[in-house]
C-alpha positions as CSV (number, residue, x, y, z in Angstrom):
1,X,115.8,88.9,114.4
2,X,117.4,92.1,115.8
3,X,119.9,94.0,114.0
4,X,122.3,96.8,115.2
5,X,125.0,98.0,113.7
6,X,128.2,98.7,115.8
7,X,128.9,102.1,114.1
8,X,127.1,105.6,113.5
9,X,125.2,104.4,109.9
10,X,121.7,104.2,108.9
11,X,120.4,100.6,109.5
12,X,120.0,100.5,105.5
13,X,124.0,100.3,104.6
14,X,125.1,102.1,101.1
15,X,128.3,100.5,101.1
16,X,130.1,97.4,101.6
17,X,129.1,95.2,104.7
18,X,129.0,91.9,106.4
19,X,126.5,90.5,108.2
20,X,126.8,88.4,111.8
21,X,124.9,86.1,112.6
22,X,125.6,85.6,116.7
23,X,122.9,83.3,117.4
24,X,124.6,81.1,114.8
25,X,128.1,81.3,116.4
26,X,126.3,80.3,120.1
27,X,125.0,77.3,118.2
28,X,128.1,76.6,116.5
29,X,130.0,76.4,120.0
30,X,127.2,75.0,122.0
31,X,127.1,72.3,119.0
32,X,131.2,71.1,119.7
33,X,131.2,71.5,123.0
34,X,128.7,68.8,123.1
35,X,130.1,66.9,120.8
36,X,133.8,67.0,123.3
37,X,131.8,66.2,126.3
38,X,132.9,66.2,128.9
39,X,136.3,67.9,127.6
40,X,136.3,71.5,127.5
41,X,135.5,73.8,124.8
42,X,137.9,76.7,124.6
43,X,137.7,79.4,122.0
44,X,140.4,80.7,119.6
45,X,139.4,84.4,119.0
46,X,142.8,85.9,117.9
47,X,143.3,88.7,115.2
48,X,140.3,90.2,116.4
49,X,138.3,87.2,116.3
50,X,139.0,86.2,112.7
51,X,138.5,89.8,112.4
52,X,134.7,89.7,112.9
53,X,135.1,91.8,116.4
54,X,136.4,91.2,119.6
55,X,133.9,92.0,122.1
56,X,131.0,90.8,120.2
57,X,132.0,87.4,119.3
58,X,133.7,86.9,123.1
59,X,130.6,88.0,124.8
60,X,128.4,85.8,123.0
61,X,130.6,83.0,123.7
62,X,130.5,83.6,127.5
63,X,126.6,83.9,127.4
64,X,127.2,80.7,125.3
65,X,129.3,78.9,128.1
66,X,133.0,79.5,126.9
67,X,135.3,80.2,129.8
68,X,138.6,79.5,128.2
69,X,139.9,81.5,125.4
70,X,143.4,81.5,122.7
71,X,144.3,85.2,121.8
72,X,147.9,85.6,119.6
73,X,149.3,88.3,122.4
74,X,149.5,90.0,125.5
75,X,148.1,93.1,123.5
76,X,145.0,91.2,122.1
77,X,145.0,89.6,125.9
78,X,144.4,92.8,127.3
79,X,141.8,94.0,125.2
80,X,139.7,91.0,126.4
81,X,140.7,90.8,130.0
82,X,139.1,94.7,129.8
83,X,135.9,93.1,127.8
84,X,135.7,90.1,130.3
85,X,136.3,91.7,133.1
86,X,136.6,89.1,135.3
87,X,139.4,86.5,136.2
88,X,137.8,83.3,136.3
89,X,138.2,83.7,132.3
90,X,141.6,81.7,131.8
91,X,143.0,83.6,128.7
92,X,146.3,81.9,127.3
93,X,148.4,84.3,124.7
94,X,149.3,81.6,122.4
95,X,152.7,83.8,121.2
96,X,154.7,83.8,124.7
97,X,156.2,86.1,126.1
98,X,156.7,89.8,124.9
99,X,160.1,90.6,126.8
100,X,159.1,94.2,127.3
101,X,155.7,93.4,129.0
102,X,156.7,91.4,131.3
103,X,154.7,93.0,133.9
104,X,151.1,93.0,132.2
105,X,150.4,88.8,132.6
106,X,150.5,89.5,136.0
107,X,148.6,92.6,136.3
108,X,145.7,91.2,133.6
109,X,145.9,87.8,134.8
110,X,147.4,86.7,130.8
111,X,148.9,82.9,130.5
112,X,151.6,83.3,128.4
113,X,152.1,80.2,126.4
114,X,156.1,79.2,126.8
115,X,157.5,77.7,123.8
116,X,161.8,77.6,124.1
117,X,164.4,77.8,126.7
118,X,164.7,81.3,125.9
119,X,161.6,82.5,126.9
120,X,161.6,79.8,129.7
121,X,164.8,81.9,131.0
122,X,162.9,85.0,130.8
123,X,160.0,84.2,132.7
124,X,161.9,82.8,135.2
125,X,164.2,85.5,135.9
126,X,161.1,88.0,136.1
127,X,158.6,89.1,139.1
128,X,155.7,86.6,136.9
129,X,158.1,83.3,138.1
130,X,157.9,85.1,142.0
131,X,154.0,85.6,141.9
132,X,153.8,82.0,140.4
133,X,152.0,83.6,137.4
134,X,150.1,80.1,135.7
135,X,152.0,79.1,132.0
136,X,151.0,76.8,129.6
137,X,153.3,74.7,128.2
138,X,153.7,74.2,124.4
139,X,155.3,71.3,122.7
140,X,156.4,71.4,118.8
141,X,155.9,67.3,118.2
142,X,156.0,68.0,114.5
143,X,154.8,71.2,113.0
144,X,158.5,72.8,113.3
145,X,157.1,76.9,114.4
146,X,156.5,77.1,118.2
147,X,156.8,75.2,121.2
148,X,159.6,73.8,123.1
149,X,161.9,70.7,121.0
150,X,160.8,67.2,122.3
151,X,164.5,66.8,124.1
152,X,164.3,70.5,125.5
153,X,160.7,69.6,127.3
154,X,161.2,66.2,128.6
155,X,162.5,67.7,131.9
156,X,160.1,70.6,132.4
157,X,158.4,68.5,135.0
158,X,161.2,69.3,136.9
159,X,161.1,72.7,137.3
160,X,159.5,75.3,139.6
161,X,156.3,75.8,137.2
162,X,152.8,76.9,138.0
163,X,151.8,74.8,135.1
164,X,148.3,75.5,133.8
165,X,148.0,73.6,130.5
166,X,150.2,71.4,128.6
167,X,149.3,71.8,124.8
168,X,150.3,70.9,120.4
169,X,149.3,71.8,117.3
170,X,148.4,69.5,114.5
171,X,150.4,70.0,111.3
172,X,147.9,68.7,109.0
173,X,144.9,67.6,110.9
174,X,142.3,68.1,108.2
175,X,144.2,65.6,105.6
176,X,142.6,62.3,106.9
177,X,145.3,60.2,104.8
178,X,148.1,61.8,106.5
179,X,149.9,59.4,109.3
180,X,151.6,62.9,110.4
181,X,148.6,63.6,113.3
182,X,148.7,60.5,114.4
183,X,152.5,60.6,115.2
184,X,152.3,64.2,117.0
185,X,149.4,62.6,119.5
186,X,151.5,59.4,119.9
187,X,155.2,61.6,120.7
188,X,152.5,64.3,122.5
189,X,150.9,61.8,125.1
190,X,154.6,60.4,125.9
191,X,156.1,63.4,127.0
192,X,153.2,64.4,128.7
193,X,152.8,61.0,131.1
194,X,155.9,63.3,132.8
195,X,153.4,65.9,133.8
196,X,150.9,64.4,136.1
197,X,147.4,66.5,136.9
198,X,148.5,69.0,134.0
199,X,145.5,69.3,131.7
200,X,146.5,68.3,127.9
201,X,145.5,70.0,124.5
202,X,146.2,69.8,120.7
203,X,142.9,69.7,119.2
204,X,142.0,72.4,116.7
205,X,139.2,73.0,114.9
206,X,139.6,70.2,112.0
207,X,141.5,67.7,114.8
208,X,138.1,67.9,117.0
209,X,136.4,65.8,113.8
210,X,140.1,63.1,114.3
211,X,138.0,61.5,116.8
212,X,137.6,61.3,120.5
213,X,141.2,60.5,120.9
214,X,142.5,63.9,120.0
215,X,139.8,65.5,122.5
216,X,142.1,65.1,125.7
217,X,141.2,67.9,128.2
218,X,140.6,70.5,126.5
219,X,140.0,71.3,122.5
220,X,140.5,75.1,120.4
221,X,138.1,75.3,117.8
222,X,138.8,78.5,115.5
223,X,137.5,78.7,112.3
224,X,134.7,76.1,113.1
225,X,132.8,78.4,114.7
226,X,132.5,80.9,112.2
227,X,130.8,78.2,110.2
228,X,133.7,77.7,108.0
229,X,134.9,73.6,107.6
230,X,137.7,72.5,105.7
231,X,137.0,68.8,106.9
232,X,134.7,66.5,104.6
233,X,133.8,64.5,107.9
234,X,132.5,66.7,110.4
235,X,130.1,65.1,112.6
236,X,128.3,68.5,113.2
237,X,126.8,70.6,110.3
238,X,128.0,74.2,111.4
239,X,125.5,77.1,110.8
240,X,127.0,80.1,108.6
241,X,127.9,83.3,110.9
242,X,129.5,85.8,108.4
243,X,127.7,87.0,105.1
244,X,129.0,89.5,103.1
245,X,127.7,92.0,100.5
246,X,128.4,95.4,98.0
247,X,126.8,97.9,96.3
248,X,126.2,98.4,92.5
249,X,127.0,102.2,92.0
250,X,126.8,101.9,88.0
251,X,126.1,100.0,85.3
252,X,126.7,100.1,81.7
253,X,126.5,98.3,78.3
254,X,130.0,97.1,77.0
255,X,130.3,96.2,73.8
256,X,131.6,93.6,71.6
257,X,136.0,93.7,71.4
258,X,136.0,96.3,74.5
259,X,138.1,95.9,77.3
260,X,137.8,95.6,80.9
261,X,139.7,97.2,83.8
262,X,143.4,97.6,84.0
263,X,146.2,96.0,81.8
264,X,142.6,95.6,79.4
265,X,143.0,92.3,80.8
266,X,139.5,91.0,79.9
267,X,138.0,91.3,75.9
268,X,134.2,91.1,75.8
269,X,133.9,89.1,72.8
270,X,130.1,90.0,72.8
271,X,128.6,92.9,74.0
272,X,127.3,92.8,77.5
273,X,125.8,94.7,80.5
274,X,128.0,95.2,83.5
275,X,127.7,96.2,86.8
276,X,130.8,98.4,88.8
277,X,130.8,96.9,92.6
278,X,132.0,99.0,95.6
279,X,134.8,96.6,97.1
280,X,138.0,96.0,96.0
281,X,141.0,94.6,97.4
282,X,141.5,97.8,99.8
283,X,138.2,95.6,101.5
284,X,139.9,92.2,101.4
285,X,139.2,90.9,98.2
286,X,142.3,88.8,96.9
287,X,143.1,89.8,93.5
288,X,143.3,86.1,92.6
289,X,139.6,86.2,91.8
290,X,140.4,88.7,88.7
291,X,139.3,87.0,85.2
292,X,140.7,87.3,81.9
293,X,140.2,86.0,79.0
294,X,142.2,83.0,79.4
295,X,141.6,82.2,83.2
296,X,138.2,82.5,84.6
297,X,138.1,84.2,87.8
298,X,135.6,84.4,90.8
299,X,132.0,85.3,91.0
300,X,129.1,87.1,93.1
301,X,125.9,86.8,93.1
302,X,122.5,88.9,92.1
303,X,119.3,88.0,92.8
304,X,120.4,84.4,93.5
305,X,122.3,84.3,89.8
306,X,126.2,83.9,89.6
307,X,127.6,87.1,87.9
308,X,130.8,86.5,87.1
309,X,133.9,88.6,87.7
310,X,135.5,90.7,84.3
311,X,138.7,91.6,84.1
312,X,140.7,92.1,87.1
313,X,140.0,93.4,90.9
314,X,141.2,96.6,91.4
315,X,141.4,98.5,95.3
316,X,138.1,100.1,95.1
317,X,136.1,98.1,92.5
318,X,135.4,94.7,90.7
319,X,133.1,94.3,87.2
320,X,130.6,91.4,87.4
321,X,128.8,90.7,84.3
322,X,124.9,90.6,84.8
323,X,123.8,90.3,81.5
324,X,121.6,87.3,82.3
325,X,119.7,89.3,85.3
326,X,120.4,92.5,83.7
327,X,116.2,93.5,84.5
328,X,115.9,93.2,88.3
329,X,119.1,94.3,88.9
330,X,119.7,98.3,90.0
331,X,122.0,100.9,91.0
332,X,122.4,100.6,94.6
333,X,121.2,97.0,94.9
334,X,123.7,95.0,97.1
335,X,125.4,91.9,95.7
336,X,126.3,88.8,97.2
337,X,129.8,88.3,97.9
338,X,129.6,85.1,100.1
339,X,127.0,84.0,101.7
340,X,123.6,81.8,100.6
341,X,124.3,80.9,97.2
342,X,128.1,80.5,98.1
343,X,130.1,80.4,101.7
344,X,132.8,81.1,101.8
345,X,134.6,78.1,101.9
346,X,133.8,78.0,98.0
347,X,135.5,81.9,97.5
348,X,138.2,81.0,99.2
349,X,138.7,77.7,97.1
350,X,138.0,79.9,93.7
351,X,140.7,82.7,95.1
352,X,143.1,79.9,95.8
353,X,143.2,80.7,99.7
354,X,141.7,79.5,102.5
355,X,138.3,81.3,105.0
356,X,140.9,82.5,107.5
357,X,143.1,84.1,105.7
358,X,139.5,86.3,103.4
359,X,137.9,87.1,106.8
360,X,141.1,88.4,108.5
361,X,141.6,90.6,105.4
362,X,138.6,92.4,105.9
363,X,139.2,95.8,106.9
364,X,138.0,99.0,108.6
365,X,136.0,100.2,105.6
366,X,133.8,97.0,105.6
367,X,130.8,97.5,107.9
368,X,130.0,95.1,110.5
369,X,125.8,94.2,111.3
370,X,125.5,92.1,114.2
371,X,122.1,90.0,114.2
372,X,120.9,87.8,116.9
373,X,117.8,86.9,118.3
């Protein structure tokens, strides 16, 4: 494997980083997009692609095959239309219309996804309707945020529209006893028998594993192909893109009726050896994981042992006790804050959170090592 590191550090990082597997995203999409055959496989790269990178993850996924991509804006659409470089790279800005930007779908070839009569008004009373700029079209059949009302889109057909897409979004996809996805696809298909030759979407990443019937045209996988799986019955066994570790920069022996970190939240009640780690929730870590004496919080891992977080997380650091590997373990070693020994799926379950919202939080002070082969 070849690593590089997208900033000016030494290849040996001394503080906190995470680790990017691209080969393992390319299998990841190459992976659902045959399992969707022969509907497309889009991408959903928004918020700075889970807030891995832009320009890393989208190129990999064009070298991959992906020629569709979801971004949240016009601002985010630009940035990849300048990556890309190319229009034959359909990129749909899945929050509409910014009123004040009119002019930058056309000039960077951005499908703004329309979602109300308002917008609908907008665009048509702007230079985008007169080029016959493409739209998608999105539908709220249940999830009550976005998209058009069922009674407000029942006569789009009939108007002037460069339609490029027709498209949902799942409420609740991943809860296989809920009757909820089900309804949106049955009121989805309906409305859309009244726009012939338009392609149809409304799978996300957990709807692609709701079965072939959810597929339609085209599906949006997100999260999925970061590895991350909220669904008990995926047919495809993702490989894990995004590890992340810290550095130890002390440890010390505590002892016995001591307290831990702020508010003295945490009480040894026997003397231990502790280790101070260099990420806090400045770095994304939810304070959730804290642990006191009456709630057990989160844990890392050293040398493939679970050290478990003492007292709470603070912005720059978080205690681990590693009194049970306390010999092989050394100032400046890096711990493991997801990855192998737990993904973080698991974290995010311990934090009370879910993957999207702990990889988004990761910020400009946490590294980023690209590895592929």
């Amino acid at each position: 494997m070849q690593t590089r590191l997208n900033i000016d550090e030494p290849n040996s990082p001394t503080s906190a980083y995470i680790e990017i597997d691209l080969s393992a995203l390319a299998n990841n999409y190459q992976q659902i997009s045959k399992l969707v055959a022969p509907s497309i496989c889009a991408a959903t790269i928004k918020a700075n692609a889970y807030g891995l990178g832009l320009e890393e993850i989208a190129r990999t996924l064009v070298n991959s095959g992906c020629r569709e991509f979801f971004i949240s804006d016009i601002f985010e659409g630009i940035k990849l239309r300048k990556i890309l470089n190319h229009n034959h790279y359909n990129i749909y800005a899945l929050n509409g219309l910014k009123h004040r930007k009119g002019q930058d779908y056309t000039k960077y070839n951005i499908i703004p996804v329309i979602g109300s009569v308002t917008e609908l008004a907008y665009y048509k009373k702007s230079s985008m309707y007169d080029n016959s700029l493409p739209v998608a079209i999105h539908i709220d059949t249940g999830f009550s945020r976005l998209g058009f009302d069922i009674e407000d889109a029942a006569s789009l057909h009939k108007e002037n529209l460069n339609i490029k897409l027709l498209m949902s979004h799942l409420a609740n996809a991943d809860d296989l006893t809920s009757k909820l996805s089900e309804q949106q696809l049955e009121k989805f298909l309906s409305i859309s028998n009244n726009f012939k030759g338009i392609r149809k979407s409304i799978a996300n990443s957990s709807a692609i594993h709701r079965g072939q019937a959810y597929h339609l045209d085209l599906v949006r996988p997100g999260i999925s192909l970061y590895g991350c799986s909220n669904h008990n019955q995926s047919q495809i066994k993702y490989e894990q893109v995004v590890k992340m570790f810290a550095p130890i920069i002390q440890i010390k022996e505590v002892k016995k009726g001591s307290t831990i970190g702020y508010g003295a939240a945490y009480l040894a009640t026997k003397a231990m050896t502790i280790a101070l780690i260099e990420i806090g929730y400045a770095d994304g870590i939810p304070r959730s994981l804290s642990s006191t004496n009456q709630h057990a919080g989160g844990c890392f891992y050293a040398n493939g042992i679970a050290v478990p977080i003492v007292g709470r997380v603070s912005m720059d650091l978080v205690a681990v006790n590693i009194t049970e590997c306390k010999a092989d373990t050394n100032i400046g070693d890096h711990v493991e804050i997801f990855g192998t020994n737990q993904n973080i799926d698991t974290l995010a379950q311990n934090a009370d959170t879910i993957s999207y919202e702990l990889l988004t939080r990761l910020n400009h002070r946490v590294q980023k090592i690209y590895k592929y082969d």
